[in-house]
N, CA, C and O of each residue as an XYZ file, in Angstrom:
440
protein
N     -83.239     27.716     48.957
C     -82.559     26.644     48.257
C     -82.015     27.123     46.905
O     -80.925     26.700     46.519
N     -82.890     28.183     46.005
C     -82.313     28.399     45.000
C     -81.027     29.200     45.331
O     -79.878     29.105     44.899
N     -81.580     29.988     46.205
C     -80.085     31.248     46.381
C     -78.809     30.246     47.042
O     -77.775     30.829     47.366
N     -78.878     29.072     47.192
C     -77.709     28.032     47.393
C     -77.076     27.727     46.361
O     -75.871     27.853     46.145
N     -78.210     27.153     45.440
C     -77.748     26.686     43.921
C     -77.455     27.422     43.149
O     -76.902     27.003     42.132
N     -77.707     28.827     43.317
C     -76.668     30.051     42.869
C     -75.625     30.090     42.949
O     -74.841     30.002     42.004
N     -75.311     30.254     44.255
C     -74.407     30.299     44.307
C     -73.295     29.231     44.377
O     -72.105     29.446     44.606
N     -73.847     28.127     44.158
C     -72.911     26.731     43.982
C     -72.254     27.231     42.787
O     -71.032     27.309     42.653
N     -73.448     27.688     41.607
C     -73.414     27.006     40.242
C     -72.236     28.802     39.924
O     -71.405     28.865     39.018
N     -72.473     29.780     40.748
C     -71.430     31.174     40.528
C     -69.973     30.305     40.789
O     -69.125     30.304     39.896
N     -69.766     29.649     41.929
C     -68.829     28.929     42.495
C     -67.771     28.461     41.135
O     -66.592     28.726     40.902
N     -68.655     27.765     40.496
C     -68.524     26.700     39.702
C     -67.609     27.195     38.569
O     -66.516     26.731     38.243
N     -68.496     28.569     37.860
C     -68.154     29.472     36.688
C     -66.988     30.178     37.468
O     -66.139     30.563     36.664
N     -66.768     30.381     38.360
C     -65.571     31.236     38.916
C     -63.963     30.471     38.672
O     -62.943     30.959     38.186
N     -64.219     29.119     39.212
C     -63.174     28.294     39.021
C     -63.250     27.862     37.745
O     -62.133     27.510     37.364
N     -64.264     27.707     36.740
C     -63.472     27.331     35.507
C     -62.879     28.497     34.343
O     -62.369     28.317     33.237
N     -63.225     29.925     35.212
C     -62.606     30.796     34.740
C     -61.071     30.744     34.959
O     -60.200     30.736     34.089
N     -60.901     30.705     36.537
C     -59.763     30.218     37.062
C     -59.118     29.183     36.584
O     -57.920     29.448     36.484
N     -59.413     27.995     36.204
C     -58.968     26.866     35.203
C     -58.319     27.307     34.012
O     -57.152     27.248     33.627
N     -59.362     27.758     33.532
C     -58.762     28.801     32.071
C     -58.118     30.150     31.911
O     -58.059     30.796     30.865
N     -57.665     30.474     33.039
C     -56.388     31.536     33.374
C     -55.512     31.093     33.447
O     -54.625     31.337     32.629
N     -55.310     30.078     34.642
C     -54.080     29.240     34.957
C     -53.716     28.652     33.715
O     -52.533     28.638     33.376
N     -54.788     28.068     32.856
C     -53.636     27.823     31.122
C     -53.449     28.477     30.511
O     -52.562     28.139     29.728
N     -53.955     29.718     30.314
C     -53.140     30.653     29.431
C     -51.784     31.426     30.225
O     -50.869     31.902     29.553
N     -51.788     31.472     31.495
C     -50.697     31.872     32.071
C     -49.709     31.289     32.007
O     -48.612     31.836     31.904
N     -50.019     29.251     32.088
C     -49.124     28.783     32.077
C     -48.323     28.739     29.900
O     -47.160     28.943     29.553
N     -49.132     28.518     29.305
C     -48.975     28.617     27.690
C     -48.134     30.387     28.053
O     -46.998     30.000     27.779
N     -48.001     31.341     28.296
C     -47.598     32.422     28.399
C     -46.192     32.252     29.207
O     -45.206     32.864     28.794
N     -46.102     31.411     30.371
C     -44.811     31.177     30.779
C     -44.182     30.612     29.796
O     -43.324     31.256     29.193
N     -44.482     29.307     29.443
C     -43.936     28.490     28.329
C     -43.270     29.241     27.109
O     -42.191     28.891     26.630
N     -44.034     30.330     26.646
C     -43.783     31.316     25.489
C     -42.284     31.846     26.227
O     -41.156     31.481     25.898
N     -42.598     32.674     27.161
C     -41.347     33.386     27.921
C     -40.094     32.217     28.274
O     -38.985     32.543     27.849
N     -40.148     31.320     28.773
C     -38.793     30.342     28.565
C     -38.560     29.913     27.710
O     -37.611     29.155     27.911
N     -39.022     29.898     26.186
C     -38.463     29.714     25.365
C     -37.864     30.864     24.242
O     -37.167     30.767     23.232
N     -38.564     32.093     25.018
C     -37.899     33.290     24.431
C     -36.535     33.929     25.210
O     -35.766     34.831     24.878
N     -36.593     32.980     26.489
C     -34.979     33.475     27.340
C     -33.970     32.785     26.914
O     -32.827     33.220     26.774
N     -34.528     31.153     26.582
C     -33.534     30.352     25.990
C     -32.764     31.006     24.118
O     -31.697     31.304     23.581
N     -33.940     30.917     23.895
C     -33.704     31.643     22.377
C     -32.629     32.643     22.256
O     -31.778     32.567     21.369
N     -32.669     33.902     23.444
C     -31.609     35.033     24.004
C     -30.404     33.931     24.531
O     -29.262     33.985     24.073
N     -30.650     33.344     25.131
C     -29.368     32.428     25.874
C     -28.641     31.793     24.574
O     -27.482     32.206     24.547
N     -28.910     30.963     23.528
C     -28.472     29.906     22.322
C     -27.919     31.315     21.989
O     -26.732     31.477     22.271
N     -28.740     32.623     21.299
C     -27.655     33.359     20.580
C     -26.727     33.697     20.919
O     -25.777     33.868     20.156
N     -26.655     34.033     22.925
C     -25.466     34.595     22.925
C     -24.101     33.590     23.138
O     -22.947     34.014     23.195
N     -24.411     32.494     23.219
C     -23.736     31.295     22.824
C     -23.448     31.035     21.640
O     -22.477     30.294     21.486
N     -24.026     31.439     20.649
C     -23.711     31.451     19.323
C     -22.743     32.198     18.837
O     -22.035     31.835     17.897
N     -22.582     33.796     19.704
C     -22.094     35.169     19.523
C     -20.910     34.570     20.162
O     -19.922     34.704     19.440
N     -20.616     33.829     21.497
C     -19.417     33.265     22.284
C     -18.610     32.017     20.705
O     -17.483     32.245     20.266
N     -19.164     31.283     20.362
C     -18.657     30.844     19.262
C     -18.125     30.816     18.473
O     -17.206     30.065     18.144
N     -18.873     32.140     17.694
C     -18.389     32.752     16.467
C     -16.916     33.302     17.186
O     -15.987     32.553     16.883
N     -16.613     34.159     17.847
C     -15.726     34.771     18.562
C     -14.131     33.750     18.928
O     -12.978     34.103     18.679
N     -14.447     32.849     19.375
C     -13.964     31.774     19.873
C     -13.451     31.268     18.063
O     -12.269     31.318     17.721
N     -14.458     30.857     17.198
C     -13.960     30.429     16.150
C     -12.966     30.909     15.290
O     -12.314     30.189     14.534
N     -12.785     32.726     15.452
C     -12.317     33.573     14.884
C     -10.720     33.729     15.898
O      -9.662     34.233     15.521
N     -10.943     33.290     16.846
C      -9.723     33.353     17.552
C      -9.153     32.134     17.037
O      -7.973     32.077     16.692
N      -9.760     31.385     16.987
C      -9.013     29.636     16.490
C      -7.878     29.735     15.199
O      -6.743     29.378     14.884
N      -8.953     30.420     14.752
C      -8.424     30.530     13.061
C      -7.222     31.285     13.100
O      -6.257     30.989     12.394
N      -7.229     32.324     13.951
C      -5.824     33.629     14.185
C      -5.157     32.927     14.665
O      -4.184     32.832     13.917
N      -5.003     32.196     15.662
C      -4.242     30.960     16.463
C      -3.293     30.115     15.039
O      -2.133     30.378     14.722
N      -3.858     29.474     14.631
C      -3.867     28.523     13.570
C      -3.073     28.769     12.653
O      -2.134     27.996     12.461
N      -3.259     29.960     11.818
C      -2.665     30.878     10.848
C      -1.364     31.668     11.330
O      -0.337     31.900     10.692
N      -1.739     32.052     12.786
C      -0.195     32.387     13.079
C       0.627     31.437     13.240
O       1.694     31.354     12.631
N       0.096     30.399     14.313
C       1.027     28.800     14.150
C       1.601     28.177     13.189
O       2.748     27.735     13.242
N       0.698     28.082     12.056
C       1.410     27.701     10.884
C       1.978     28.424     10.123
O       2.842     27.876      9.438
N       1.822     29.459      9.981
C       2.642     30.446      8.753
C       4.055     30.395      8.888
O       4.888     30.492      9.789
N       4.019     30.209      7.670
C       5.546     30.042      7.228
C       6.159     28.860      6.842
O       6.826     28.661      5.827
N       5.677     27.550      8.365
C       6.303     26.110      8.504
C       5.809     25.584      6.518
O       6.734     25.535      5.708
N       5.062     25.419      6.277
C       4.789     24.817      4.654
C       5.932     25.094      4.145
O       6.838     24.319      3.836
N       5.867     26.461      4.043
C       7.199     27.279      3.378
C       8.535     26.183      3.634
O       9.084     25.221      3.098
N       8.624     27.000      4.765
C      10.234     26.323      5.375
C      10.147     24.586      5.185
O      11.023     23.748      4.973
N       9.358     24.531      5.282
C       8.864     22.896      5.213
C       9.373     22.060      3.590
O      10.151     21.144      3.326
N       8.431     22.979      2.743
C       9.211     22.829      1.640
C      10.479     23.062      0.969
O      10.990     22.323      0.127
N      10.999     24.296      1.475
C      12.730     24.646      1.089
C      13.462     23.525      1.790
O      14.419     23.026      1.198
N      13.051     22.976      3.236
C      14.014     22.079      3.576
C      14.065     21.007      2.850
O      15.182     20.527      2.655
N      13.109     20.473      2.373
C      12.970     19.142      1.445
C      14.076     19.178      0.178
O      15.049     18.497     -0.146
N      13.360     20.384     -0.367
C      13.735     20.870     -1.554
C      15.806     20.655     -1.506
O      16.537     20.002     -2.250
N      16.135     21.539     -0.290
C      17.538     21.175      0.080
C      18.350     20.264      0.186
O      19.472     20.339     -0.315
N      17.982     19.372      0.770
C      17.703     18.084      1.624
C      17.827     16.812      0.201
O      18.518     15.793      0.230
N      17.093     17.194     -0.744
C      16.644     16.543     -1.795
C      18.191     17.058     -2.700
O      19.100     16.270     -2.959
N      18.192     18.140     -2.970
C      19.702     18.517     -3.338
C      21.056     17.813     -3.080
O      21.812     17.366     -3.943
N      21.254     17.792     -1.520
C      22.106     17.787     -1.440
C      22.280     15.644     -0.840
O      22.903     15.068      0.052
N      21.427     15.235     -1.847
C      20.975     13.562     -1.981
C      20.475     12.869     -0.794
O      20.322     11.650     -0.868
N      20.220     13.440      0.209
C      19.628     13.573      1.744
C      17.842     13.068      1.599
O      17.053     13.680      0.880
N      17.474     11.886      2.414
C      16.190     11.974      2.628
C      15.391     13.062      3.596
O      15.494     13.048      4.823
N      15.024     13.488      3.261
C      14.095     14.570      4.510
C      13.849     13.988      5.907
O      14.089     14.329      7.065
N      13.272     12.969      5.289
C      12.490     11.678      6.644
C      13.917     11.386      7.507
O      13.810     11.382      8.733
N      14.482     11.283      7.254
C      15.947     10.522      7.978
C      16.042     11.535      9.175
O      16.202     10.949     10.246
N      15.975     13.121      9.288
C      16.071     13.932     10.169
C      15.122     13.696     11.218
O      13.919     13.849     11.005
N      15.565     13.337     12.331
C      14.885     12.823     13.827
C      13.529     14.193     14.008
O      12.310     14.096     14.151
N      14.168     15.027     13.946
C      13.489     16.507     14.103
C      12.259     16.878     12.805
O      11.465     17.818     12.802
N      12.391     16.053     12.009
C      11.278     16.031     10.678
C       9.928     15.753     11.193
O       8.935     16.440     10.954
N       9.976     14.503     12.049
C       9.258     13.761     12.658
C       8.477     14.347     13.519
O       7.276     14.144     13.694
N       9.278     15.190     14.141
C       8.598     16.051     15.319
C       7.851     17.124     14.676
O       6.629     17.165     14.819
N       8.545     18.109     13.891
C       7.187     18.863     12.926
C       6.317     18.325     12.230
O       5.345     19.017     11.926
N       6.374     17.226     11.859
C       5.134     16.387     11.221
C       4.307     16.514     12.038
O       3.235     17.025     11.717
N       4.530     16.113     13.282
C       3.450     15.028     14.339
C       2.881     16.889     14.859
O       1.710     17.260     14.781
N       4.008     17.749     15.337
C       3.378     19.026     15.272
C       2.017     19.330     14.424
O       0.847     19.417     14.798
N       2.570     19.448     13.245
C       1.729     20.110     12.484
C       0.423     19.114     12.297
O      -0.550     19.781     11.944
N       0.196     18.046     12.402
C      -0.681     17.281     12.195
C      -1.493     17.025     13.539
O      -2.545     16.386     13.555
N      -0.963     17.525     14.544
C      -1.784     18.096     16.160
C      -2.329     19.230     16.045
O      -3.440     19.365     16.557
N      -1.578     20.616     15.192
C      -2.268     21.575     15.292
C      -3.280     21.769     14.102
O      -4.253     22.516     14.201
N      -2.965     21.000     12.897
C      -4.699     20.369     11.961
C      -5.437     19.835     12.779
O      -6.470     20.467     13.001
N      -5.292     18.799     13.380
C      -6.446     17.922     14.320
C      -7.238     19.069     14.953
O      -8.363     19.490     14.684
N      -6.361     19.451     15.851
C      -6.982     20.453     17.188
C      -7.542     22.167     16.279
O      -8.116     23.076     16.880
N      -7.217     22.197     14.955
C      -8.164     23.152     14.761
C      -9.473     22.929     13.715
O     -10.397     23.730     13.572
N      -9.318     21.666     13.040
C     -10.137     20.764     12.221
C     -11.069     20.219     13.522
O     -12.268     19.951     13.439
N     -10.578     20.158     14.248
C     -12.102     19.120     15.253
C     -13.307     19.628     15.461
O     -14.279     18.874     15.506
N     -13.434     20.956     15.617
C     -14.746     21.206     16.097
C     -15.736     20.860     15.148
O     -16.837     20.395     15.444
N     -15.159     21.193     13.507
C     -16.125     20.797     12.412
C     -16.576     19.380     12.951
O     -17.749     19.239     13.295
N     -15.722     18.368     13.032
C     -16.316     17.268     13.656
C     -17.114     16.335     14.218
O     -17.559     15.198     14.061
N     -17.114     17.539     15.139
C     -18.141     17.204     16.497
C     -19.474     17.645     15.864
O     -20.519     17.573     16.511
């Protein structure tokens, strides 16, 4: 009878060893998916930055110059006793240029 209750009570200590493996294995997985995610966010971060730096080259080439020209036409325009606004085509670089602020101003946004 004792060599039963031995081995019940070995039984017993075996599985709560086993109990207490299975949580540190699982606390050890847990560690590891949040160290793949951690690798995953940066290189999403690295896709970003990249992406942001293209925006800006986008942006800067799009606009360069139009201010400029933007202003000499006024400036002309204003000369020669002409409203600026009156030109049908004014309208359309406005609404331009104030699509390509929006669309490179938005992400701050979000």
């Amino acid at each position: 009878m004792k060599n039963i209750l031995d081995k019940i009570n070995k039984a017993y200590e075996i599985q709560a060893k086993k109990v207490e493996l299975g949580t540190h294995e699982i606390e050890l997985s847990t560690i590891k998916i949040l160290e793949e995610d951690a690798v995953r966010m940066k290189k999403g971060l690295d896709k970003l930055k990249a992406l942001r730096i293209e925006m800006k080259k986008t942006y800067l080439d799009s606009i360069d110059g139009a201010n400029t020209n933007w202003g000499n036409f006024k400036q002309k325009a204003k000369e020669l006793g002409l409203n600026p606004d009156d030109f049908p085509l004014v309208k359309n670089f406005v609404d331009r240029q104030r699509d390509l602020d929006d669309a490179f101003y938005l992400p701050n946004k979000l």
